[in-house]
N, C-alpha and C positions, 0 to 999 in steps of 0.2 A: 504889590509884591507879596510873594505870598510864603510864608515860613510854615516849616515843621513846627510841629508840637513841643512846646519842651518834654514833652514827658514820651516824645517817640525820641526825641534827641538823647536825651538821660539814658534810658533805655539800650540803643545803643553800644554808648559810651560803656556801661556796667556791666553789661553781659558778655559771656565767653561769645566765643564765635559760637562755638552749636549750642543753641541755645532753644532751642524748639522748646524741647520738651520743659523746658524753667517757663517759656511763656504760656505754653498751654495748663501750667499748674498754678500761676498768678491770674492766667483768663477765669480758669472756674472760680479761684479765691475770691475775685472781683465780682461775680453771678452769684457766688453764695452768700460773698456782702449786702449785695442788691437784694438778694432775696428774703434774707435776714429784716433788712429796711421796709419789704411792702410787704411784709409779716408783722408789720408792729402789734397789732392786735393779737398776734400767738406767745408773745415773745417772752419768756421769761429773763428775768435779772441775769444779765452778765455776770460772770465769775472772775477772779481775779486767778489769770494763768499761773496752775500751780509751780514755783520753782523758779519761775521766769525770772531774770535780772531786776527788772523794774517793776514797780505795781501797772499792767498791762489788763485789760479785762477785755474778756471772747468769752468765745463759745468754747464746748466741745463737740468736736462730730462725732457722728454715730461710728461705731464700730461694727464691723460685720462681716461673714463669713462669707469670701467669693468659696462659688465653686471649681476653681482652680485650686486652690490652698496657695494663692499667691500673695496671702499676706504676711508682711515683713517682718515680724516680730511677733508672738503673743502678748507681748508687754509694752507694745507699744500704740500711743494714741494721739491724735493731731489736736491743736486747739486753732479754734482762727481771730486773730484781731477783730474784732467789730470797729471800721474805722467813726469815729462822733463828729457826726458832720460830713465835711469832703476835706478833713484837715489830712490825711494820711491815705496810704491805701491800707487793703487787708494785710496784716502778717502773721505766716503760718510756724505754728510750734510745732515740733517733734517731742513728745514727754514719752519719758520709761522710769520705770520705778526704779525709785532706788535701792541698791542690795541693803544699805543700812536703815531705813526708817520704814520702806513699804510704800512712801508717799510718789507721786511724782514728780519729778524732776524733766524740766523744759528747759529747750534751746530753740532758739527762731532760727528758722533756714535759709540759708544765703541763699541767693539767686544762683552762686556759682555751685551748692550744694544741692540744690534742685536740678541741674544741668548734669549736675554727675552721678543725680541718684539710678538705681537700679530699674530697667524699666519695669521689671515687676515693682517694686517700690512705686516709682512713678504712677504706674496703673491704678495700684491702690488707695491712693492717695485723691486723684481725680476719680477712680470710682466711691470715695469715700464724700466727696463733696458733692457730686451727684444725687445722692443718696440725699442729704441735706438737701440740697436745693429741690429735688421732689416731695419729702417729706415736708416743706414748709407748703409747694406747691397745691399740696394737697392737705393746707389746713392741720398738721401734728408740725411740733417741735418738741425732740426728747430731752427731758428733763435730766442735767446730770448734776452731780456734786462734786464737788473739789477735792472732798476727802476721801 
């Protein structure tokens, strides 16, 4: 007999009904996790996600200008979980600086808040991973700092 996955079962369960656009920004999370792992030899020391509730440590991805100008924010930047091991999957931060200290400040993205982000938002966000996942493709990982 033959079962579902738990984790197509979960999945599911957790997600709004339209939910496309949340799985196709969890699909690149999980490629640029991968990607992250058969780059070991690029990879610089994890950072601990600035602002994040818990000591969490990822990456940051690259930042960059479509030519659309359909990026969401100037002030704003993703960081992604690097999961250790196969204990978790990837999870993506949204950080924006704060008006009082200049640092950034992160909040990890619900499934249900990736379901509702902006497709421009959305766009950029998976052309922002892309971006990563080529640049490690091709032998660079950019160097970022926390501060």
């Amino acid at each position: 007999m033959s079962q579902a996955p738990v984790s197509n079962r979960a999945s599911r369960d957790l997600l709004p009904e339209n939910s496309t656009q949340a799985l196709e920004i969890s699909q690149f999370a999980y490629e640029a996790s991968i990607a992250w792992g058969n780059a070991s030899n690029l990879q610089p020391e994890l950072e601990k996600i600035p602002g994040a509730d818990e000591d969490i440590l990822g990456i940051k991805l690259p930042e960059f200008s479509s030519s659309n100008d359909d990026v969401p924010r100037n002030d704003t930047s993703y960081y992604l979980s690097i999961p250790d091991g196969n204990c978790h999957l990837p999870r993506i931060f949204e950080c924006t600086k704060s008006k009082y200290t200049h640092d950034d400040v992160c909040d990890e993205l619900s499934e249900s808040h990736l379901s509702s982000m902006s497709s421009e938002e959305a766009k950029y966000l998976k052309n922002t991973m892309q971006t990563f996942i080529n640049q490690l493709s091709g032998g660079y990982v950019p160097l970022h700092s926390s501060r």
